[in-house]
N, C-alpha and C positions, 0 to 999 in steps of 0.2 A: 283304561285310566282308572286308577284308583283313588277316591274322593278322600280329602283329609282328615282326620277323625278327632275326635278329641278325648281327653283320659279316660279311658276306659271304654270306648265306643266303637263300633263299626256303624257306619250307616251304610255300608252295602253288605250283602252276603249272597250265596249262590248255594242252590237248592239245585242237582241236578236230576235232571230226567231219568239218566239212565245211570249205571255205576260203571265205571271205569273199565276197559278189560283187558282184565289182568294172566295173565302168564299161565301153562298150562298147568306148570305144578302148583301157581297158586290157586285156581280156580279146584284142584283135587281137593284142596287143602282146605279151602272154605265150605267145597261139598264133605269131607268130614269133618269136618265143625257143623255142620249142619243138621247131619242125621246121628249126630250124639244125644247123651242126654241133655246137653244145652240147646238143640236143637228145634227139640219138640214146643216150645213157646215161641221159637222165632218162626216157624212154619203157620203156629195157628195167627200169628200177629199178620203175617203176609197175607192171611186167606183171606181175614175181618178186611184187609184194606183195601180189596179191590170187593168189597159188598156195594159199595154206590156207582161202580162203573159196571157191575151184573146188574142193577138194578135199573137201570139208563138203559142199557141194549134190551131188556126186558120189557120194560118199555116201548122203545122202539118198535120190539118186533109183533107187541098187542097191538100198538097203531097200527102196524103194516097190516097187521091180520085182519083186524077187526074186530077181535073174539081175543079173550084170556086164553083159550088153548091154540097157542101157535107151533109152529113145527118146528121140534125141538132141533132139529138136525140145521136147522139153518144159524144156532146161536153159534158165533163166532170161538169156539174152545179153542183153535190155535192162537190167536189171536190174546184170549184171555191168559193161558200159559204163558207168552213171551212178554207180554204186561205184566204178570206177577213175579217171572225170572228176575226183569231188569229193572224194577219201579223199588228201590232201597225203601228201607224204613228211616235212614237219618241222612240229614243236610248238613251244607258247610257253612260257615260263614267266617271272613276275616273278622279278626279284632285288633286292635292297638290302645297302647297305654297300660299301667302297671296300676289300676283300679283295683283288678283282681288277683294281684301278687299277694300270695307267694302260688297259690291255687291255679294259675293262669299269671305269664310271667311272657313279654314279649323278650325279655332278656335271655340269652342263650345258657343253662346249667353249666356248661363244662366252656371253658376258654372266654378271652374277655367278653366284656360286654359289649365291646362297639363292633365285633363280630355278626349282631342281631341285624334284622334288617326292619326292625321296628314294629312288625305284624304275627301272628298267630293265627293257625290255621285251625278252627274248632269242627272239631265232630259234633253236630247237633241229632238230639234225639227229638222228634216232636211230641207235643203232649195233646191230649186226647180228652177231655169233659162231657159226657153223656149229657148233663143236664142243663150246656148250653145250645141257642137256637143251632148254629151252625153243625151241630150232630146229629139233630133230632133224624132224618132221613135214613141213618143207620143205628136203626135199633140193636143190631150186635155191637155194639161200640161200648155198651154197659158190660159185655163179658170181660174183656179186658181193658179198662179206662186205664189211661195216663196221664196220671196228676201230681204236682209238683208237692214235694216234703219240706217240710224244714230240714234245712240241710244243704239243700240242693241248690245249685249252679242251675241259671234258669236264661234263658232269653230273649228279652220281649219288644216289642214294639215300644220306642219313647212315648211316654205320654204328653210330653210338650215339645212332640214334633211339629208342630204347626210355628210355635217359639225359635225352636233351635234347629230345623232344618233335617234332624241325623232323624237315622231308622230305626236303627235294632240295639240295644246295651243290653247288656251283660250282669248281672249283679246274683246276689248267694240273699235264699229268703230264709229271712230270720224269723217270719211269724206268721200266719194261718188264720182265716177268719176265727173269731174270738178269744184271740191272743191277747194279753192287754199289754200296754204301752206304759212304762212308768216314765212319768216326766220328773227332769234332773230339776226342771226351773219350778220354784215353788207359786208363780204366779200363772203358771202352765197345769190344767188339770191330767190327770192320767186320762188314756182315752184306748177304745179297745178297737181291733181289727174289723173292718163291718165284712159282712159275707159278701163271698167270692172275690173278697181282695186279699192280697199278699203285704207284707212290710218286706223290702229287698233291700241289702244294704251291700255297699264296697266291704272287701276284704280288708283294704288297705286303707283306714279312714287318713292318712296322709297324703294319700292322691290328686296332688293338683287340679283341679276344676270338673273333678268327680259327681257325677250327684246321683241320689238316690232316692230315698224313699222319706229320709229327711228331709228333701228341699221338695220334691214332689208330692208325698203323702203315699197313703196306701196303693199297692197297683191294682187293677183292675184283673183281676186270673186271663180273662177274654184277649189281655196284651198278651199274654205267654204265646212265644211261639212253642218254645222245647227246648228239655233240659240240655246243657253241654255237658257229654259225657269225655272227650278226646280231646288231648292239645300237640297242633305238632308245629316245632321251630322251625326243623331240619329232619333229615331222614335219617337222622341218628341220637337227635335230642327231640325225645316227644313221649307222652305216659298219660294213662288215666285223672280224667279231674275228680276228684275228691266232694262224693255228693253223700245224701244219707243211707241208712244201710238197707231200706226199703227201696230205693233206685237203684243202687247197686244189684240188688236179687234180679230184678225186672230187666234190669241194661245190659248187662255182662251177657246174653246170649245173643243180641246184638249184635253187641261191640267185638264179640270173638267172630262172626262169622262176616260184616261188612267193612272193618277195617281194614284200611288199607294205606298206612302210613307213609308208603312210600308216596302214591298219587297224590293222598294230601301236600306233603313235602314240593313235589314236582308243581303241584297247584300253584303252591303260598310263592314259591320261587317267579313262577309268572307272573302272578299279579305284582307279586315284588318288581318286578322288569316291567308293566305295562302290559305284558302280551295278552295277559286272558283279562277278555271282556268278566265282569263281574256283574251280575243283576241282581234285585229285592229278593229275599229269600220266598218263595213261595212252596206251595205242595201241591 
């Protein structure tokens, strides 16, 4: 069952475990994309991510031992290899509503509009902060952080989901701790960005019962789940979402080797029908 969402919103999304598997010659295909030179950043992004599930069985196997030097040969290395194969760097999640039109557009490009089935299927990239609590455990996490730009298509956690009930929305940040705010109303002082929060705003300020950063205030970074780099309608209407040209550098090695437009398409059609269960986006 898919819950009903409101302009601009998904409150569910699905983060899967493993990635799709896909066809022999596409699976060639992604193995060269892979060991090109776009390559070489998405291999060291894979190694950095299984650093806190090495350091758990590392763990594990000092307590087994008793001793810091335990016998290397019992760490589990197949195990770890078929962990790093199948554990993706980005998540899905549905969205609905024309918040983020033209950027993200549940409306079909090409043939009417009532063609659409109302939903979009986003490719999410997650983002990564060194210098909050929940990284502190992977110190390699500062070689390669992933931080949201001005610019960028971001999506976070509602902050008056306790209010409105929904999970995840979608919005493009318009400013950056110490950004400043110029107020239109002259009995409104100007007011600046505080650190490690966001100002996120709709594409589309015409968006029927939209809201943003205007009706909520600055976000919290901590809300961010991950940038949306991918939008797909149909598995013939779907393209790159339009973020800054620093995420773009970072994303595009990515997005060339885990996309897979068709599955997503295959996805967004299920849950269009009911069939696939959808769960909170998680990692």
């Amino acid at each position: 069952h898919i819950p009903s969402t409101q302009a601009g919103h998904s409150t569910k999304a699905r983060w899967p475990a493993t990635m799709a598997s896909p066809s022999p010659l596409r699976s060639l295909a992604r193995y060269a994309n892979s060991i090109g030179e776009w390559g070489v950043r998405y291999h060291v992004e894979k190694a950095l991510q299984m650093v806190p599930w090495v350091a758990q069985k590392v763990t594990e196997l000092e307590r087994e031992a008793g001793t810091p030097f335990f016998n290397l040969a019992k760490f589990p290395q197949r195990e770890l290899l078929e962990l790093a194969a199948s554990t993706p760097i980005c998540g899905q999640m549905l969205f609905a509503g024309e918040a983020m039109a033209p950027a993200i557009s549940t409306a079909p490009r090409f043939g009417p509009k009532k063609d659409g089935n109302g939903m979009v299927m986003l490719l999410v990239r997650e983002l990564r902060y060194p210098e909050f609590g929940e990284n502190q455990h992977n110190g390699l996490v500062w070689v390669m952080p992933r931080r949201a730009h001005v610019g960028d298509v971001v999506a976070f956690r509602d902050p008056e989901a306790l209010s409105t009930g929904d999970g995840l929305m979608v919005r493009r940040v318009a400013a950056l701790e110490g950004g400043a705010l110029e107020s239109s109303d002259p009995n409104v002082p100007d007011a600046t960005i505080p650190r490690e929060h966001a100002w996120v705003v709709c594409d589309d300020d015409d968006a029927r019962g939209a809201r943003d950063s205007r009706t909520f205030g600055p976000l919290d970074l901590r809300r961010v789940v991950g940038r949306v780099v991918y939008a797909v309608r149909s598995a013939t209407d779907h393209g790159r979402v339009h973020n800054s040209r620093e995420a773009r550098w970072v994303d595009d090695p990515v997005v060339r080797v885990e996309l897979d437009a068709e599955q997503l398409a295959a996805d967004l059609a299920e849950s269009a029908s009911g069939e696939l269960g959808v769960s909170e986006m998680h990692k």
